[in-house]
C-alpha positions in Angstrom: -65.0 103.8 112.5 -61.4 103.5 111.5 -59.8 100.0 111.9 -56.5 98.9 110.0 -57.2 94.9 109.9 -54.7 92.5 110.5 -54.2 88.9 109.9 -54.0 86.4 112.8 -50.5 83.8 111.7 -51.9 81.0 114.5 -55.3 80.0 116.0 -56.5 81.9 119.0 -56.4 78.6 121.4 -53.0 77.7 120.3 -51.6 81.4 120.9 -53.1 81.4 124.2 -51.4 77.9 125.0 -48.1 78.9 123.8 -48.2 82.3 125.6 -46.2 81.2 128.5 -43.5 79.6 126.5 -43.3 82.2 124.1 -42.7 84.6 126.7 -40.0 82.0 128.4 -37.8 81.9 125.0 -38.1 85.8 124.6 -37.7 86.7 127.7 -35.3 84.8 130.1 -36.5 84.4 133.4 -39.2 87.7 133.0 -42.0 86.6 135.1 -45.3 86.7 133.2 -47.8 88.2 135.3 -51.4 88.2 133.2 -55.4 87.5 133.8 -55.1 83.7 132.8 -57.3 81.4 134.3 -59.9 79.0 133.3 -62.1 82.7 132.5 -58.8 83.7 130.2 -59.4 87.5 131.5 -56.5 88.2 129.0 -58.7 87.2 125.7 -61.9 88.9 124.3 -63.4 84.7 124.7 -63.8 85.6 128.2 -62.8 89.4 128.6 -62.6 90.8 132.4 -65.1 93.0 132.3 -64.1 94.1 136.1 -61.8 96.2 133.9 -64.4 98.1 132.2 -66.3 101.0 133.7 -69.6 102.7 132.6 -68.1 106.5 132.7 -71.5 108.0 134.0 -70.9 106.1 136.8 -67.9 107.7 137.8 -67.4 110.8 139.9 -65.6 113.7 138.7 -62.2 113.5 140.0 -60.1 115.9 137.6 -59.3 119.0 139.8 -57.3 121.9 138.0 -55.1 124.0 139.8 -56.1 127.4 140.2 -54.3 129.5 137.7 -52.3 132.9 139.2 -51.5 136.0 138.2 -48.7 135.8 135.6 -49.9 132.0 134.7 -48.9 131.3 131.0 -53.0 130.5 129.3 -51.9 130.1 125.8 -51.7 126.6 123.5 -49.8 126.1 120.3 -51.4 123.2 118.7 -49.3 121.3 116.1 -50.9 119.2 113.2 -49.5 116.2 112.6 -52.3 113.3 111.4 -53.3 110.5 112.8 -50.2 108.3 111.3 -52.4 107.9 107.9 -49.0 106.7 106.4 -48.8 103.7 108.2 -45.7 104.0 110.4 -45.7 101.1 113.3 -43.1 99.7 115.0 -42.6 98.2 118.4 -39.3 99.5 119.0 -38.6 102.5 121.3 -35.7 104.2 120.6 -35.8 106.2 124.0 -36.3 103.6 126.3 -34.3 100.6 124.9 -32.2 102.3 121.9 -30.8 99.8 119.8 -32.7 96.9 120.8 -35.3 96.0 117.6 -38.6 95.0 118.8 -37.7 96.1 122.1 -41.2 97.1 123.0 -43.2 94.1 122.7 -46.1 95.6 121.4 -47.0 98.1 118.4 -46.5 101.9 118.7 -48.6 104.3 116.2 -46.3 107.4 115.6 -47.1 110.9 114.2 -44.5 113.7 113.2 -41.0 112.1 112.4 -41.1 109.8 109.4 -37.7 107.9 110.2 -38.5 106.8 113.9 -37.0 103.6 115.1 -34.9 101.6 117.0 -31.8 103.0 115.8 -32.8 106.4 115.8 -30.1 108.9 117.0 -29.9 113.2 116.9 -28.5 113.0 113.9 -31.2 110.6 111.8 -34.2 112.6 113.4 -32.8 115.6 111.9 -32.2 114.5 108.7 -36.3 112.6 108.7 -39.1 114.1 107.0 -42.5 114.0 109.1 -46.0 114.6 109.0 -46.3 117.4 110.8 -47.8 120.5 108.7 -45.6 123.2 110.1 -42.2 120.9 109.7 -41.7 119.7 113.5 -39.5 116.7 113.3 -40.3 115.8 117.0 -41.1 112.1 117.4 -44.9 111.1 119.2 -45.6 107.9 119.9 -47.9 105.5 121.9 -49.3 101.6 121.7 -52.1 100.8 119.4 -55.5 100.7 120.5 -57.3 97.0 119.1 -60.8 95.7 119.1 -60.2 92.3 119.8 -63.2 89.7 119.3 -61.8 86.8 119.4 -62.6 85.7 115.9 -59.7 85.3 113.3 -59.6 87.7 110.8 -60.0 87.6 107.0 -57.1 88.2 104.6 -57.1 92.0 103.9 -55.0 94.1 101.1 -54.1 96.6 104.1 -51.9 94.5 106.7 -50.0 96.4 109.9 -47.5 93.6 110.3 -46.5 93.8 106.6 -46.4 97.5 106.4 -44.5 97.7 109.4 -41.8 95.4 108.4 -41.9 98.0 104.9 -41.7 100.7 107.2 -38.8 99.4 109.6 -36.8 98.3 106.3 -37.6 102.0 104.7 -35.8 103.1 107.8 -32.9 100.9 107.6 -32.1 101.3 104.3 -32.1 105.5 104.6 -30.8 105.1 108.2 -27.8 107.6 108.7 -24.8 106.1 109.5 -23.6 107.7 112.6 -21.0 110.0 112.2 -18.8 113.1 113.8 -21.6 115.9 114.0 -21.8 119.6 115.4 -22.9 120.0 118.1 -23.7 123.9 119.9 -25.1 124.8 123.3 -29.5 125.2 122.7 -30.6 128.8 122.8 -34.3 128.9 123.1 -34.2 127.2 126.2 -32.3 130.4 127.4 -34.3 133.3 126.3 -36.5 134.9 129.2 -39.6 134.0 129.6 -41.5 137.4 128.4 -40.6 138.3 124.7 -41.6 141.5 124.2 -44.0 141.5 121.3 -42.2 144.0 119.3 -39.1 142.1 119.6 -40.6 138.6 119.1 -39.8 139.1 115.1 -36.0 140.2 115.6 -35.6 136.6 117.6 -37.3 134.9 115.3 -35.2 136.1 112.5 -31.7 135.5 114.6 -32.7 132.1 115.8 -33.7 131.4 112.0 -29.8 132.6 111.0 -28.2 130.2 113.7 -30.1 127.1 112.3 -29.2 128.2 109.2 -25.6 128.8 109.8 -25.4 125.5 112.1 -26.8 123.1 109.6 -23.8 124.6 106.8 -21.5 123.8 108.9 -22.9 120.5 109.6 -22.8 120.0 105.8 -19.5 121.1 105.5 -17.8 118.8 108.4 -17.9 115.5 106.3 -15.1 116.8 104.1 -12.8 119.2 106.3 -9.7 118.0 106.6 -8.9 120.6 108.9 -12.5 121.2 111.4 -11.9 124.1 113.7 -10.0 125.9 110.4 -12.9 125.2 108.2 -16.1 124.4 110.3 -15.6 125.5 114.1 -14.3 128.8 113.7 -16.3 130.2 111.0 -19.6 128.8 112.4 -18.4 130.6 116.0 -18.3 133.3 113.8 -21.3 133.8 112.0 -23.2 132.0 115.4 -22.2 135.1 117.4 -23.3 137.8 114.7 -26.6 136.3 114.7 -27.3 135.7 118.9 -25.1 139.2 119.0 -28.5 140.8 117.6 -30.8 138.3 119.8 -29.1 140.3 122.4 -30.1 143.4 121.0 -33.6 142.0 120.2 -34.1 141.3 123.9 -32.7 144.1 125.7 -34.6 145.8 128.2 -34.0 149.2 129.5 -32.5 149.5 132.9 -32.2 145.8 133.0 -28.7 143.6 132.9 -28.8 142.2 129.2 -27.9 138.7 128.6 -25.4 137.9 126.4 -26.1 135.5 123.9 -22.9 135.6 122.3 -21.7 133.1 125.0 -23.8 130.3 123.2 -21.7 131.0 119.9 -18.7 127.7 120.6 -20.1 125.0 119.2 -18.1 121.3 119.2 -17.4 118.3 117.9 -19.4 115.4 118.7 -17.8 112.1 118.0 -19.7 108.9 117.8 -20.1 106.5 120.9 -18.1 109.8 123.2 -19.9 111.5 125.8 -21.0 115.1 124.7 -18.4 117.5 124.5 -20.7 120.5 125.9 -22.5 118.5 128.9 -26.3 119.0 127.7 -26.6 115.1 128.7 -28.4 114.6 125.4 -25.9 111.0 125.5 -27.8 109.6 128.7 -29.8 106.6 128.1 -30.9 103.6 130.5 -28.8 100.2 130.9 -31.5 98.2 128.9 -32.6 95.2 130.6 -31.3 92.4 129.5 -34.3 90.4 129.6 -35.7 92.7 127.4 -32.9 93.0 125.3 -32.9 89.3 124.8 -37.2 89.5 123.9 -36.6 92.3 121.2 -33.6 89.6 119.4 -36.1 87.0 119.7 -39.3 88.6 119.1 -40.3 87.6 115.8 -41.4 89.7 112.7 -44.7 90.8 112.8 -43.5 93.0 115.8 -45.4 91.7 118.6 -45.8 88.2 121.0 -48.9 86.5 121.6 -51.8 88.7 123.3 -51.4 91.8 121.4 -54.6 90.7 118.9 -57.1 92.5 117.4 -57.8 94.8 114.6 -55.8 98.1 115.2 -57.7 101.2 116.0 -56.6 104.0 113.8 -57.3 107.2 116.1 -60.6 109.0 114.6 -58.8 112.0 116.0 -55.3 113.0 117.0 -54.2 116.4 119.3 -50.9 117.6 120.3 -51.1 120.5 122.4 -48.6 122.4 124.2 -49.9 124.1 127.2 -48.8 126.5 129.8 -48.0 126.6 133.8 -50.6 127.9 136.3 -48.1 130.0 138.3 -45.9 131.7 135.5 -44.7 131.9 132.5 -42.8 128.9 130.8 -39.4 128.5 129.0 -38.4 126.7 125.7 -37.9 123.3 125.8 -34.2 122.4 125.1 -33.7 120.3 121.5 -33.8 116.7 121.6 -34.9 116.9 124.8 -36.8 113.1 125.7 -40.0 112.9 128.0 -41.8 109.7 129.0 -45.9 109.5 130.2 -47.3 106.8 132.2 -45.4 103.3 132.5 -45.5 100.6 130.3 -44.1 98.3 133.3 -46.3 99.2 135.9 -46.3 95.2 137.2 -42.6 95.5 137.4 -42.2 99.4 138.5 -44.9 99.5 140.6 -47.9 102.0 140.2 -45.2 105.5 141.0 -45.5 106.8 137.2 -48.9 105.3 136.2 -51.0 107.8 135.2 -54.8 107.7 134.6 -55.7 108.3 130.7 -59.1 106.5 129.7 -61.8 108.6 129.4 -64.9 109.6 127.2 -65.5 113.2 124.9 -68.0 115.4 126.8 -66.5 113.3 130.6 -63.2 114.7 130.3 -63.0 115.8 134.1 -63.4 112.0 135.1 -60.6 110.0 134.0 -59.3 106.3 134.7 -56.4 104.9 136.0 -57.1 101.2 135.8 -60.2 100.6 133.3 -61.4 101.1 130.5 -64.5 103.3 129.7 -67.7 102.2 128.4 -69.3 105.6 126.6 -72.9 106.7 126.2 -73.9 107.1 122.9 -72.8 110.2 121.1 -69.4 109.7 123.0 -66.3 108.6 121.9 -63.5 106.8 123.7 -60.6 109.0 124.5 -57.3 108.7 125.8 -55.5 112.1 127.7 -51.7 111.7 128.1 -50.3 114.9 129.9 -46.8 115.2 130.0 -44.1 116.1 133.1 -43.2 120.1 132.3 -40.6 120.6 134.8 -37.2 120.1 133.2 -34.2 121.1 135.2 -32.5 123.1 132.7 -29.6 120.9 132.3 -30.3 117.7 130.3 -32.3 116.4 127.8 -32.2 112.8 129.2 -31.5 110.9 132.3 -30.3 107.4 133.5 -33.5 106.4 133.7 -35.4 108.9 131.4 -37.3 110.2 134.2 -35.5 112.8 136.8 -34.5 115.7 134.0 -38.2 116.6 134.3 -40.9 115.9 136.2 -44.7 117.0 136.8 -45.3 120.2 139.2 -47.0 119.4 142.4 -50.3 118.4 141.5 -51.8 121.1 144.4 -49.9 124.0 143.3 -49.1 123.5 140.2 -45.0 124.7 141.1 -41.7 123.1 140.3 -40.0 121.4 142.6 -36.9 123.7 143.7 -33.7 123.9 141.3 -36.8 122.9 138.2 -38.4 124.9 135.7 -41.7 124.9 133.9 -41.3 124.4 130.1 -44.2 124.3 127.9 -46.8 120.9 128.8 -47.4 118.1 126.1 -50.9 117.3 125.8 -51.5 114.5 123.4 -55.4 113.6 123.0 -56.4 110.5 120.9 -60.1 110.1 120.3 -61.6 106.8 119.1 -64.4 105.1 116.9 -64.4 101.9 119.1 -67.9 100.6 118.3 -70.3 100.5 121.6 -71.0 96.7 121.3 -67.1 96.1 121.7 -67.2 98.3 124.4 -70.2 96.5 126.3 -68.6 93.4 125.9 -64.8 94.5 127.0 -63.2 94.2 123.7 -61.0 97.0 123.3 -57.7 96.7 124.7 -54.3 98.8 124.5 -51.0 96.7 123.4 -48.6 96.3 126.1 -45.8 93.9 126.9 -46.6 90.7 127.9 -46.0 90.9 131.7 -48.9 93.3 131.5 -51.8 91.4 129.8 -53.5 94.8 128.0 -54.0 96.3 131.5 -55.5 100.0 130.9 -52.7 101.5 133.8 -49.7 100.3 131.5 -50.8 102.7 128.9 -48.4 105.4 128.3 -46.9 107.7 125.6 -43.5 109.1 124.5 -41.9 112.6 123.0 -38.7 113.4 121.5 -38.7 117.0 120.7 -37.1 118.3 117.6 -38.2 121.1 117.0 -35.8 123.9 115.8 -34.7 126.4 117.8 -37.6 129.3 115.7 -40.7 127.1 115.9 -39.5 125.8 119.8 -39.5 130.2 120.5 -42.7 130.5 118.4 -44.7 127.7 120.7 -43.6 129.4 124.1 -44.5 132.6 122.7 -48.0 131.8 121.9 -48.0 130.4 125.6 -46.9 133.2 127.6 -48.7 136.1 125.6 -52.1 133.9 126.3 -52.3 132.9 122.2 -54.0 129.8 121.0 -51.7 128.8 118.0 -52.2 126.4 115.8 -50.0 125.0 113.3 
């Protein structure tokens, strides 16, 4: 079992009397809708076990779409830990960017070391991760806890503290933002069906054009004079290289595609819309409710009801899948996907999506309990991402219609959509069986939610460069299980 323990900063019965109140300072007029009561559903003193299930007692109910001729049956598997350095926050930089604490409750991330509230383009690019094969995509979720409702002992290894470490580690390296390059994705455009003789020639162009793109991204700080100096020679040298993607991907008989038309790049200037209309700018009108909780919140990054010792996942899988009913494109850089809702008592049950589960029970998964496991099974959570992006943006207004899930019969895209590769992320637990029995495991969530298994939900940011992004829908389309 792998448990990061905590340290409780008031008594249980005085957190649980103050709850309201503490919601009613940080949040405005946010109605707090939780299990209280005199059986205080919320806390493991009196845990609702009416949200607990015993998973043999559930039916199968996971039914996979029949896969067609053409369907795209590779993975690429990327290793990225189970966040053994300790990175927490509970900001989200995709849903309320800019707003510290702006979650509420604790995220657990893997892959991009920098991650934060004030994360932009620009600072993910320039973050180290944790990822073994260099992705600097960003993958986070809430924190798992076994609450029991007993205050815990001082311990050397403290997530509050190292998240406040980790959030000033950030800050102090956090890029300022500045006038950056920006050039129109080209993975995302390549046709589904590489040939396999040709898959090294791309991978050697696409290498050049990062290559060349990040120069002049170096060099632009200084220029004095920017289409002289950076724009026209990275036009340039951007052409020769998609000039022999061109080449690379020609097919007799066939119309070729010219990559060269990707070769203009821009200037992107801070707090401007983008200059070539990839909608990589978009980002939802926070709430201001929430806006005001996240100034408020105070600095052990969560309110009242988020308790417990923090579940370090025993296991950790990102897996990138294909479609049943053809072959998939590349996923455009920077490109922002959301799973599940962690507002489902607010936005209604539309984007809930069922997660809890057990290994060995996988087709029989939960929407709104937990699972109890038999022995010699683990808890497990399956968060499976929308992979139908509509091959224009890389967010929306409210980080949802740029792509959405295929119809859950079919397995198609809705019209004017396109299937790019599917985020699986798996997280298997230790969570001991007694805490299980007795309802004690719980997910973090905002307060509004009161640890309610259907508010569980996940985010991606994918930064990937433009070679490794080609590699991935490679292995998927030739039917490859990659792993990295």
């Amino acid at each position: 079992m792998t448990m990061i323990r905590g340290r409780h900063r008031i008594s249980r019965r005085t957190k649980i009397a103050t709850l309201g109140a503490a919601v009613v300072v940080a949040a405005g007029a946010v109605a707090v809708v939780t299990a209280t009561g005199g059986d205080d559903a919320a806390s493991a003193d009196g845990a609702d076990r009416s949200r607990y299930v015993d998973i043999t007692t559930v039916q199968p109910n996971v039914k996979a779409v029949n896969r067609q001729r053409g369907a795209s049956r590779g993975t690429f598997t990327v290793n990225c830990g189970r966040n053994e350095n300790g990175h927490f926050n509970s900001d989200n930089f995709i849903a309320q960017p800019g707003v510290a604490h702006g979650a509420q409750h604790l995220h657990d991330y893997v892959g991009n070391l920098s991650a934060n509230a004030e994360s932009t383009n620009q600072s993910l690019v320039a973050s180290g991760t944790t990822c073994r094969n260099g992705d600097k995509s960003a993958y986070f979720w809430p924190v798992l806890r076994v609450d029991t409702g007993e205050e815990q002992v001082e311990n050397p290894v403290d997530p509050q503290a190292q998240a406040r470490q980790e959030r000033q580690k950030a800050a102090d390296g956090q890029i300022k933002e500045e006038p950056r390059v920006q050039c129109p994705d080209v993975a995302s455009k390549i046709d589904e069906e590489v040939p396999e003789e040709a898959q090294p020639r791309v991978e050697e162009a696409l290498a050049q054009v990062e290559q060349v793109t990040e120069e002049a991204e170096k060099r632009l700080p200084g220029s004095t004079a920017v289409d002289e100096e950076v724009l026209g020679p990275l036009t340039e040298r951007r052409k020769q290289a998609l000039d022999r993607l061109t080449q690379a991907v020609a097919r007799p008989g066939a119309q070729p595609v010219d990559f060269g038309a990707l070769a203009p790049c821009a200037i992107k200037q801070p707090d401007q819309p983008s200059p070539i209309g990839d909608g990589s700018e978009n980002s939802e009108q926070e709430d201001p409710a929430d806006a005001q909780a996240g100034e408020h919140a105070d600095h052990q990054n969560e309110l009242p009801g988020n308790e417990g010792e923090i579940q370090r996942p025993a296991r950790v899988e990102l897996t990138f899948r294909g479609s049943p009913v053809g072959k998939v494109r590349a996923m455009p850089k920077f490109l922002r996907v959301l799973y599940g809702d962690a507002k489902v008592s607010t936005n209604g049950p539309k984007n809930a999506r069922a997660s809890w589960t057990c290994t060995g029970f996988e087709d029989r998964v939960q929407l709104q309990q937990y699972v109890i496991c038999p022995e010699g099974s683990k808890v497990k959570r399956l968060h499976d991402f929308p992979s139908c992006w509509d091959g224009r943006n890389t967010d929306s207004a409210n980080h949802r219609d740029h792509i959405v899930y295929p119809d859950a019969a079919t397995g198609r895209c809705p019209r004017g959509f396109r299937a790019v590769p599917q985020l699986r992320i798996a997280l298997t637990y230790d969570i001991p069986r007694d805490a299980q029995v007795n309802g004690q495991y719980k997910v973090d969530s905002f307060p509004q939610e009161g640890n309610n298994p259907f508010s569980d939900h996940d985010d991606f940011a994918n930064v990937m460069n433009q070679r490794t992004m080609n590699r991935l829908v490679w292995c998927v389309n030739r039917g490859k299980n990659c792993r990295e």
